[in-house]
C-alpha positions in Angstrom: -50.8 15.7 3.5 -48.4 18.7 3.7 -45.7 18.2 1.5 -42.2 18.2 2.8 -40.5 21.4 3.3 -36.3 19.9 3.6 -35.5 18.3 0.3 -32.1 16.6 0.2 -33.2 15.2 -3.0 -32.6 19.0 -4.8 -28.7 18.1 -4.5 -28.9 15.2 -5.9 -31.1 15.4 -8.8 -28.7 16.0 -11.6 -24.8 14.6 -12.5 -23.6 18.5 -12.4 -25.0 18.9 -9.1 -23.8 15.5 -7.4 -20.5 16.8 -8.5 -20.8 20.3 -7.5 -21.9 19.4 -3.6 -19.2 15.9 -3.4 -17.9 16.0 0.2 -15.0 13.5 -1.1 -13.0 14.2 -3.6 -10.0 12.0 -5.7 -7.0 13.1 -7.3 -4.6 11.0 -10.0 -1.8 13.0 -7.1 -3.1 11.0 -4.2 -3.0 7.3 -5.3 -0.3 5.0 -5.4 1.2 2.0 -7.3 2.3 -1.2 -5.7 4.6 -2.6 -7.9 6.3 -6.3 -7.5 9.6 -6.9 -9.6 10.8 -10.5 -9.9 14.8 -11.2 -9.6 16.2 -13.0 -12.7 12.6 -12.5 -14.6 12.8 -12.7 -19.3 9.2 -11.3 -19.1 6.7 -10.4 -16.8 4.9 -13.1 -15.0 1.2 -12.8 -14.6 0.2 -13.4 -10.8 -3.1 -15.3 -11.2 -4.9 -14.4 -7.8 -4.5 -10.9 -9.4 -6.3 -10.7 -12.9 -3.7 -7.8 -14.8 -1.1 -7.4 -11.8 2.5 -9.2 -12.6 5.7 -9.5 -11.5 8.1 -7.3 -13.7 11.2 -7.4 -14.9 13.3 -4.3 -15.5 12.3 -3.1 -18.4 8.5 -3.5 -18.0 9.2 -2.2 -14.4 10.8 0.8 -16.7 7.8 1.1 -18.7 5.2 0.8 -16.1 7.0 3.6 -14.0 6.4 5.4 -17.5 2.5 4.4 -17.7 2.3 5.6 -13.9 4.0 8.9 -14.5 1.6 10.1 -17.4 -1.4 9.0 -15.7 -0.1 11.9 -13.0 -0.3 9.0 -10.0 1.5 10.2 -6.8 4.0 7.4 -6.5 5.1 3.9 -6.6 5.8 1.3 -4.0 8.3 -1.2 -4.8 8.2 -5.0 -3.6 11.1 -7.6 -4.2 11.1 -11.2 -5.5 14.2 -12.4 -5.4 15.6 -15.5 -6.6 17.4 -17.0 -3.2 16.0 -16.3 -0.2 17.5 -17.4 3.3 17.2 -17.5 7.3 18.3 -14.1 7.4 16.8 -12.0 4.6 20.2 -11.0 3.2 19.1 -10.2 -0.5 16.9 -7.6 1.6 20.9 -5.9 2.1 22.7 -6.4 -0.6 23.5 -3.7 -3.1 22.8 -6.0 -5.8 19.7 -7.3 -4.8 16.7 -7.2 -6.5 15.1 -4.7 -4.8 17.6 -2.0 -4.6 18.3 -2.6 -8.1 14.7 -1.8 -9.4 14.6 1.1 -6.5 18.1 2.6 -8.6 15.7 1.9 -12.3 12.7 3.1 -10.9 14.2 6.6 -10.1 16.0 7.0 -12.9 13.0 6.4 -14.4 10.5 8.9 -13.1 12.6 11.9 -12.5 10.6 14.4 -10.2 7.2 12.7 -12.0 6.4 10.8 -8.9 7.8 9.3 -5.3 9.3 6.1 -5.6 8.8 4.1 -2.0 10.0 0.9 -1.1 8.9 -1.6 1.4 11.9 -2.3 4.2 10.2 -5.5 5.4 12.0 -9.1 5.3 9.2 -11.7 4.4 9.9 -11.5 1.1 13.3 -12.0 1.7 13.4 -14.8 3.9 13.2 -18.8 3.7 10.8 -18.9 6.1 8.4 -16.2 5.0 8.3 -14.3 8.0 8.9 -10.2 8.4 11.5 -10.5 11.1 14.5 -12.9 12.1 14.0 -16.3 13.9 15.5 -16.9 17.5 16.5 -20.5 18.2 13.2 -21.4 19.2 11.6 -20.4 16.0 9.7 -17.3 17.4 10.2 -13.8 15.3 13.3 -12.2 17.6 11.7 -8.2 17.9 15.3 -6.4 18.6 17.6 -9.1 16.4 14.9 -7.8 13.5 15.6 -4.0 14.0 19.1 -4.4 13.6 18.7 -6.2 9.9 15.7 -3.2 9.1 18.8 -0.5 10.4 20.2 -1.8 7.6 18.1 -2.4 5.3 16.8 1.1 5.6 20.1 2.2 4.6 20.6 0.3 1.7 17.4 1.2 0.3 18.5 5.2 1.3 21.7 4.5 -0.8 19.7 2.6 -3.8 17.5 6.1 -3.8 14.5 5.6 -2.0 12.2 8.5 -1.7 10.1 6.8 1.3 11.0 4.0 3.0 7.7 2.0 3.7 8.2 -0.4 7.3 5.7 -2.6 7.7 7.4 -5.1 9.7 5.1 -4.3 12.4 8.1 -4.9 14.8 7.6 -2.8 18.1 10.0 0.5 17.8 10.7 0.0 13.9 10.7 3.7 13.2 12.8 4.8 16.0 15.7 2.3 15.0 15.3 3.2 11.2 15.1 6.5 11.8 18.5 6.5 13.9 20.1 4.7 11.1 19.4 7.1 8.4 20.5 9.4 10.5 23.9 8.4 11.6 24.8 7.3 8.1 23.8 10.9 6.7 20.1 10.4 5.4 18.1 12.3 7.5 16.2 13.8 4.8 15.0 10.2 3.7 11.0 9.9 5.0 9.6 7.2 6.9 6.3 5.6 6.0 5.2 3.3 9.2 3.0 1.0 8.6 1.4 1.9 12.3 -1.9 0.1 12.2 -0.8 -3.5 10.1 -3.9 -6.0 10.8 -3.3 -10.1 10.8 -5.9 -9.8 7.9 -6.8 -13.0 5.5 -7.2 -10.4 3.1 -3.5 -10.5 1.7 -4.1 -14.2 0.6 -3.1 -13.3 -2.9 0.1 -11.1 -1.9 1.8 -14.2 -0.9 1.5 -15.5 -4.3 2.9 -12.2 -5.7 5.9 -12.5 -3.9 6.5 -16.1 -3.8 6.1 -16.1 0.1 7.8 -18.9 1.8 5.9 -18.1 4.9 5.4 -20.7 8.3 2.9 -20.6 10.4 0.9 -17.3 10.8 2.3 -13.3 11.8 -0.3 -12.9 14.5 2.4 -12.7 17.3 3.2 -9.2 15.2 0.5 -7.9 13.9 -2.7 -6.8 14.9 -5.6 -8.5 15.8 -8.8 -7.6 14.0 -10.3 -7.4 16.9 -9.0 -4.2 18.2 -9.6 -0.9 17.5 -7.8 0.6 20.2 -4.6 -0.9 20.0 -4.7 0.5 16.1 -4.9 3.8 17.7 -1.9 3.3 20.1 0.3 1.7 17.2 -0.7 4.8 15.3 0.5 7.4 18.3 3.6 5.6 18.4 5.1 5.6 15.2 4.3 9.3 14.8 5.9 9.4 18.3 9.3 7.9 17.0 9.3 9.9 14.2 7.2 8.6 11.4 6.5 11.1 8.6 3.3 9.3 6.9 1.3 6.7 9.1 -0.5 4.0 7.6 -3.7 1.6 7.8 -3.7 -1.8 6.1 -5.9 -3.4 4.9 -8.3 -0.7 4.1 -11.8 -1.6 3.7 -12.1 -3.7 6.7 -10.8 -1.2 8.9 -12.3 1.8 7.8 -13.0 3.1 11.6 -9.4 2.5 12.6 -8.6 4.7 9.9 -10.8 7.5 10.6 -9.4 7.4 14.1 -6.3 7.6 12.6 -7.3 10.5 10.7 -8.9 12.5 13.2 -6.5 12.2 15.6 -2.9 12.1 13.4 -0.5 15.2 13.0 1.4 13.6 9.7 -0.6 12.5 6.8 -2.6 8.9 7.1 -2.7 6.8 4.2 -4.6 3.6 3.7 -3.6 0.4 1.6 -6.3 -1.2 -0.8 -4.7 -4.8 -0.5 -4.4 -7.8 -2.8 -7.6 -9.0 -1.3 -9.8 -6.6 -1.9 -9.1 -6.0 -5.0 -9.4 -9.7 -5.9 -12.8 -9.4 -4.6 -13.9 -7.0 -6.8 -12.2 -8.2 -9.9 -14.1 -11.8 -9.0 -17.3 -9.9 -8.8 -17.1 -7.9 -11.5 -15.7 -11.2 -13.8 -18.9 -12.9 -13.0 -20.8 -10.0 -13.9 -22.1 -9.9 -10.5 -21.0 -5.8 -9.8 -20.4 -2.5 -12.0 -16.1 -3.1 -12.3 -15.9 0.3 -12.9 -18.4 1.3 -10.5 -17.2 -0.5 -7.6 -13.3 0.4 -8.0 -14.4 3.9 -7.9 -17.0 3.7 -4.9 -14.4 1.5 -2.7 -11.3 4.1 -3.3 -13.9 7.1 -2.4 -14.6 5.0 0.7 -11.4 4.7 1.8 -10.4 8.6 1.1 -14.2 10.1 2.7 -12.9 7.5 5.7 -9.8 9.8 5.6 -6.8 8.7 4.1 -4.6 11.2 2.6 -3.1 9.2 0.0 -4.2 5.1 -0.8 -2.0 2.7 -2.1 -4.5 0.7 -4.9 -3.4 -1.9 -7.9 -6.3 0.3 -9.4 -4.3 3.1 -9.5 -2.9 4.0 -12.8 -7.0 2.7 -14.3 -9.0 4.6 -11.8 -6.5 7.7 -12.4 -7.0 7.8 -16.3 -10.7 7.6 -15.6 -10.6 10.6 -13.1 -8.6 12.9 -15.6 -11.0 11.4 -18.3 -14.2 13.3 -16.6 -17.0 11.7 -14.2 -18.1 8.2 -14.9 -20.8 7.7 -17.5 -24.4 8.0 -16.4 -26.2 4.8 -15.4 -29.7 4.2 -15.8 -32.0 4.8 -12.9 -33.5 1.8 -11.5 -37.1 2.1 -9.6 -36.3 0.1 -6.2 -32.3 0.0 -6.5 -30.5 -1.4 -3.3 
């Protein structure tokens, strides 16, 4: 038998060399840090759907910003938990609020070490869990919704947001919070729209980690999982109204909506690693059925080699010490390993 002449197997045969030839690479810079803070919290509450993710209160908010910022992460997205929640979402607009509050600490915080985003969005908000205002028929009104994110975006401009993250999924969200910055003298504030937003099961344990109130289902809003194409369009329209970042969510699961995204966006596409998934893998790797570290690092390289710019992960301050620490420990070959 002659023997084979192409060997792809020459590139892979020691760690240097994997390294050397990696078509994908990570960088602490291009992960960032979902962060929930809790309204009236002593201490941080653990959130038990996510093993090691809590709800914080200002000072651990303070010294998690800290933690973030000296593992050299990219930035932070801020979630609210407030204590009073009602048909309209009005904590989402008051100065006081929980959320603008934490936005004024977090910034003061990190300086110029990272960007600190927050999500303009009312579920978390509202009594009945949903992302938008109800009409009197129950159904999420689209336009009566802008006009609370127009100012909401503003508030969270004035609070000191660095990116304002909609992912409302309400049809022309960017173009009416884009206007509102705008007139009230913020043009300079980016938007991050949450473009391609899927009615995914995967954000099962998000609801716990903000308390969510919600009624029903969000599937009159967001996507269906189903569709690829209509990703694509959602995607061409934000960047259309003026979105500076667009974004895919969940990640994992829709891996070919985001390399659409990518191949075909002129702002930067990022992806979100949601409370799902990373439930998953923390399950898995409890029961010692997966390599923890393994499979955090494998799933984030998935997500960026399917083209995100940037990934929003609850691994991200772990998996960033680990990247500045050096290449992950060798494992053991295994004759047969699948």
């Amino acid at each position: 038998m002659q023997p084979p002449l192409i060997r792809p197997r020459r590139l892979r045969a020691t760690p240097a060399m994997r390294r050397l030839v990696a078509e994908t690479r990570m960088h602490p810079a291009q992960l960032i840090l979902p962060l929930f803070v809790r309204e009236g919290a002593s201490q941080p509450a653990p959130i038990s759907s996510m093993p090691g993710v809590v709800q914080h209160t200002l000072d651990s908010l303070r010294r998690e910003i800290a933690a973030a910022a000296e593992a050299g992460i990219g930035g932070v997205m801020l979630f609210g938990v407030p204590e009073v929640k009602d048909a309209v979402g009005s904590g989402a607009t008051d100065p006081n609020g929980i959320l603008n509050v934490a936005t004024r600490a977090a910034v003061a915080e990190a300086g110029d070490a990272l960007v600190v985003q927050t999500d303009l969005c009312l579920d978390e908000f509202t009594d009945h869990g949903h992302c938008g205002v109800l009409d009197s028929s129950g159904r999420v009104d689209n336009d009566a919704s802008l006009e609370r994110y127009r100012e909401m975006g503003v508030a969270q401009a004035e609070a000191g947001s660095q990116l304002i993250g909609l992912s409302g999924m309400m049809d022309g969200q960017v173009a009416a919070v884009r206007d509102a910055l705008d007139s009230a003298g913020h043009p300079e504030t980016p938007l991050l729209g949450y473009a391609a937003k899927y009615a995914s099961a995967f954000y099962g344990p998000f609801r716990e980690a903000v308390q969510s109130s919600l009624e029903g289902d969000r599937r009159t809003y967001q996507l269906d999982p189903a569709n690829a194409r209509e990703g694509a369009r959602e995607v061409l329209l934000d960047v259309e109204e003026g979105a500076d970042i667009v974004m895919v969510k969940p990640a994992m699961s829709y891996l070919d909506v985001l390399a659409d995204a990518a191949a075909t966006s002129p702002v930067p596409v990022w992806a979100y690693q949601v409370s799902g998934e990373f439930a998953m893998i923390e399950a898995a790797a409890a029961n010692g059925w997966i390599d923890r570290r393994r499979a955090i690092e494998e799933s984030v390289t998935s997500i960026r080699r399917a083209g995100a710019d940037a990934v929003l992960t609850y691994f991200a301050i772990e998996l960033a010490t680990w990247l500045r620490a050096g290449p992950t420990p060798p494992v053991p070959a295994q004759r047969g390993a699948m």
